[in-house]
N, C-alpha and C positions, 0 to 999 in steps of 0.2 A: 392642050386645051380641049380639044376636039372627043379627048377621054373624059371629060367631066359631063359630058352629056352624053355618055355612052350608059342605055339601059343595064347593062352589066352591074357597071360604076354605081350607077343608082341603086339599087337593088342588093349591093354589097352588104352594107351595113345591115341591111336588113334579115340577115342572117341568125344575127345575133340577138338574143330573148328580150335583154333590154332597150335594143332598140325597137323593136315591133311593138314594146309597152310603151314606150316614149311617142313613139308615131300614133298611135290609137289616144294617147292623153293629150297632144296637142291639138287634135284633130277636133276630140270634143271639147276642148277646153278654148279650141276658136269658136267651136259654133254658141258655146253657152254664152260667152263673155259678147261674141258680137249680137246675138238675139237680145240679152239682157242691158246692154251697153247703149243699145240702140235709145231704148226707152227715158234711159238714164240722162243720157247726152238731152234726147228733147225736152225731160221734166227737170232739167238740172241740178242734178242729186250727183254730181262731181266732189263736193264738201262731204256730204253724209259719206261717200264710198269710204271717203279721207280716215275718216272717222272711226268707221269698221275696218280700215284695214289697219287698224293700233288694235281692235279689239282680237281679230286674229293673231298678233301676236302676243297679246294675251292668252289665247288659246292654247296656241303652237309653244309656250313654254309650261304653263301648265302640264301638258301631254307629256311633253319630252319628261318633266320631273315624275310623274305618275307612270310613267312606261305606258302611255297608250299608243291610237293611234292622232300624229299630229294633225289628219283631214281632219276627225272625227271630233276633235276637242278644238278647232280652229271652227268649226260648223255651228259647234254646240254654243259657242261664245256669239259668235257674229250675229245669231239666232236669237239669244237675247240683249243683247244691244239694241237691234233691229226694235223691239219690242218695247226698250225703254223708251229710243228716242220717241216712236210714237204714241207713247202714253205723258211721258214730259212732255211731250211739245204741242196736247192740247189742253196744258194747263195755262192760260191768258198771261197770269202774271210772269211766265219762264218764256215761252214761245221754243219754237224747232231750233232756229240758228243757235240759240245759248244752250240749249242742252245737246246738242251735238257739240258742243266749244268745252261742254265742263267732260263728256263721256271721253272728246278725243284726247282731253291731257289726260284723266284720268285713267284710260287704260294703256297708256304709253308707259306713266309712269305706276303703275302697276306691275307692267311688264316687265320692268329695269328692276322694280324689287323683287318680284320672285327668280330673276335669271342670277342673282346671287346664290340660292340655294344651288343653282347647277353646278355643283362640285369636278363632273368627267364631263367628258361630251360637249361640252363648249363650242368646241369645232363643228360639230355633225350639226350642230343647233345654228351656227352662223353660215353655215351649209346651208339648210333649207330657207332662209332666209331669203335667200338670194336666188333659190330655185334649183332643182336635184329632178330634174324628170327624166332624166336616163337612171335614177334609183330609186323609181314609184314601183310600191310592191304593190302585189294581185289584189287584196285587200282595197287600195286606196284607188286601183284601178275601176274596180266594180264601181266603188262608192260612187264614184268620178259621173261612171255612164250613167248611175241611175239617179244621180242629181240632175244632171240631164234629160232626161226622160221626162221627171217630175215638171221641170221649168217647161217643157214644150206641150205637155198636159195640160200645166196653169195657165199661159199665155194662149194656148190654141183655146181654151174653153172662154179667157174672159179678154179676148184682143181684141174684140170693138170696146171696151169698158178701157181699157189700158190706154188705147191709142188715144180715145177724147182727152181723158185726162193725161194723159202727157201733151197734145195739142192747144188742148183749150180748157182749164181746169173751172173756169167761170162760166164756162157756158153747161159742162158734166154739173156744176153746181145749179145751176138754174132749173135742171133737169131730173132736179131731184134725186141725184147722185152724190153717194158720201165721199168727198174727196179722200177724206182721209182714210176712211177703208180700202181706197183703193191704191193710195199711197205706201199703205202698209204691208199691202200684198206686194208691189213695188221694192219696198226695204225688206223682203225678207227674198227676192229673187235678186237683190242684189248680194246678201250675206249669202247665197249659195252660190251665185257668181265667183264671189272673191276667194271663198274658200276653197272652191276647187281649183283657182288657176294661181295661189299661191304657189304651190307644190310644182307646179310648170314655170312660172317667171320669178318668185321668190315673193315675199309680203312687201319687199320695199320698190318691186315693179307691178308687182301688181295691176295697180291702178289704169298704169299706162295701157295694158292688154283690153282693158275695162272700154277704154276710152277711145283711143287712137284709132279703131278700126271703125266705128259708129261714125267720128266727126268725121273720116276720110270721106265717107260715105255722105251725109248731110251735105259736103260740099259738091259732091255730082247729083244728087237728086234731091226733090222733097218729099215724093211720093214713100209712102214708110215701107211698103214691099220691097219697091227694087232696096231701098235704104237699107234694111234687112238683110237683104241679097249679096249686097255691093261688101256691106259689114264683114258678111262671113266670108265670103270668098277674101279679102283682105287679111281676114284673123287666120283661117287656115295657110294659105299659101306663104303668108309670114310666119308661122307658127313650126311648118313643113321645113321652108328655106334654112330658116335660123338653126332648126334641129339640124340638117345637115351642113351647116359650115362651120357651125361648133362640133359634130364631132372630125368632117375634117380639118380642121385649123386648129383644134385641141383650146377652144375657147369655150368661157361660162355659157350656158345653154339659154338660159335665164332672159340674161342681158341681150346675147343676140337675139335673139327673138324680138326684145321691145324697140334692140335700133333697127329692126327689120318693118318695123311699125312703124316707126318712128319717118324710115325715109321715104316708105310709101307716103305718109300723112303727108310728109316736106314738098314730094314732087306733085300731091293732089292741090297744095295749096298753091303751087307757081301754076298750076299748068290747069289746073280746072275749068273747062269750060265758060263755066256764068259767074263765079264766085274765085276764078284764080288771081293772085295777087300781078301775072304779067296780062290777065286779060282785062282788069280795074287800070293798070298804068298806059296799055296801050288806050283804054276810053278815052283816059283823060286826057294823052297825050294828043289825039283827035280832035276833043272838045275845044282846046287851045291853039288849034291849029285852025280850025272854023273860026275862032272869034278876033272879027277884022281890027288892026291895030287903030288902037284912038287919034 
C-alpha cells in the first residue's frame, strides 16, 4: 500500500505520451467545467445543459461520418443550439422551457437517424461517447486549452455582469440590464463547456462533470470566489484521481472520473458544515430534545 503513494509510482504513467495528454485535458477540462458550472448551478440552466448535451451528440456523429474532427463538429453544433434556444425563447407565444423540450427530442432523435449511416466504426463512436481521454489527439488538445482561455477572457471581462445575473436576475433587470443578452453569453460558455469535457467524461456524463463540482461547492460557501475556488480544486483533483485509478484498475476513464465526483458531492452533502444533511438531523434532533413534554 505504502507503494501507491510513492512519488516514483506517481510519476510512472507519466511517462507515457498519452498520459501527459490525458493529465493536461482533465486538468483544464476541470477548471472550465467548474468556472462555467458555477454560474450554471446558480442561474439554473441544468435543463438547457440537458439539452445541448443531445445536441453534441448530434455533432459527434455528424464528425464521425464526414471524417472530421469530433470536438470541433460537437462545438459547431452546441453553438448553434445555444443560439436557437435563445432566439425561440424570446418569442412570447413559445417561451425557454418549450423550445429547449422540442431542441432536446429533436436533436437526440436526429442523432439516432444519422448514426444509421455509420456503416464501420460503430465501436470507436460508442467509444467516445462514453469518453477516450487517454486517446485525445494534439489537435483536440489545443482546441481544448484555447476554449479555455477564451471562457476565462469572457468571464474575467463581464464577471460583475454574470454574477448579478446569475444571483438576482430581477434586480440586473431593474438596472437596466438585458437579462437575456447576458443569458446568452451564459448558453454559449456553457456549449463550450460541454464540448470540451465530452471527449474527457463521455456525452452521456458529461453533465455530471458540469454540475457536481459547483453544487459541492454551493454547499460549503456562498460567497462566488471561494464557490469558484472550492469548484475547481474539486473538478481537478477528481479529474486527476479518477485518470489514475482507471489506468491502474484497467477501468473506463470517463466514468471514474464522475463517480469520483460523485462521492465527493455524497460526503459534502452528509458532512457540510451549515447545509450537511447530519448537521440538519443533529439541529433537529436538539430542537426536540428542548421542547418540554406536554
Amino acid at each position: 500500500m505504502s507503494g501507491l503513494f510513492d512519488p516514483a509510482t506517481f510519476l510512472l504513467p507519466l511517462q507515457q505520451p498519452f498520459m501527459q495528454n490525458a493529465l493536461v485535458a482533465v486538468v483544464l477540462v476541470g477548471l472550465l467545467c467548474a468556472l462555467i458550472g458555477t454560474f450554471v448551478v446558480l442561474r439554473g440552466l441544468a435543463f438547457v445543459g440537458e439539452a445541448m448535451r443531445h445536441a453534441i451528440f448530434v455533432g459527434v456523429v455528424l464528425s464521425f461520418l464526414l471524417g472530421g474532427s469530433l470536438l470541433g463538429g460537437a462545438l459547431l453544433v452546441a453553438l448553434l443550439v445555444a443560439w436557437l434556444i435563445g432566439v425561440l425563447g424570446r418569442q412570447q407565444r413559445i417561451g425557454e422551457d418549450t423550445a429547449i423540450g422540442v431542441l432536446f427530442s429533436a436533436s437526440f432523435a436526429l442523432g439516432i437517424v444519422l448514426l444509421n449511416f455509420a456503416r464501420t466504426g460503430v465501436r470507436d463512436l460508442a467509444t467516445m461517447l462514453l469518453g477516450n481521454v487517454l486517446g485525445i489527439a494534439p489537435f483536440d488538445l489545443a482546441l481544448t486549452a484555447g476554449v479555455v482561455v477564451v471562457a476565462l477572457v469572457i468571464i474575467g471581462v463581464f464577471f460583475k455582469e454574470l454574477v448579478l445575473v446569475a444571483f438576482d436576475p430581477a434586480l440586473a433587470l431593474a438596472q437596466g440590464r438585458s437579462v437575456v443578452v447576458w443569458d446568452g453569453l451564459l448558453l454559449v460558455l456553457l456549449a463550450l463547456a460541454l464540448t470540451t469535457a465530452f471527449q474527457t467524461v463521455g456525452n452521456l456524463l458529461v453533465l455530471a462533470l458540469l454540475l457536481a463540482p459547483a453544487t459541492t461547492a454551493r454547499l460549503l460557501t456562498r460567497r462566488i470566489g471561494p464557490m469558484i475556488g472550492v469548484a475547481m480544486v474539486v473538478a481537478v483533483s477528481s479529474g486527476i484521481v479518477g485518470l489514475y485509478i482507471s489506468y491502474w484498475r484497467n477501468v473506463p476513464t470517463g466514468p471514474t472520473i464522475v463517480l469520483v465526483c460523485g462521492a465527493v458531492f455524497g460526503i459534502t452533502l452528509l458532512c457540510a458544515p451549515e447545509h450537511g444533511v447530519m448537521r440538519n438531523v443533529a439541529r433537529q434532533w436538539r430542537l426536540r430534545r428542548s421542547v418540554p413534554p406536554a
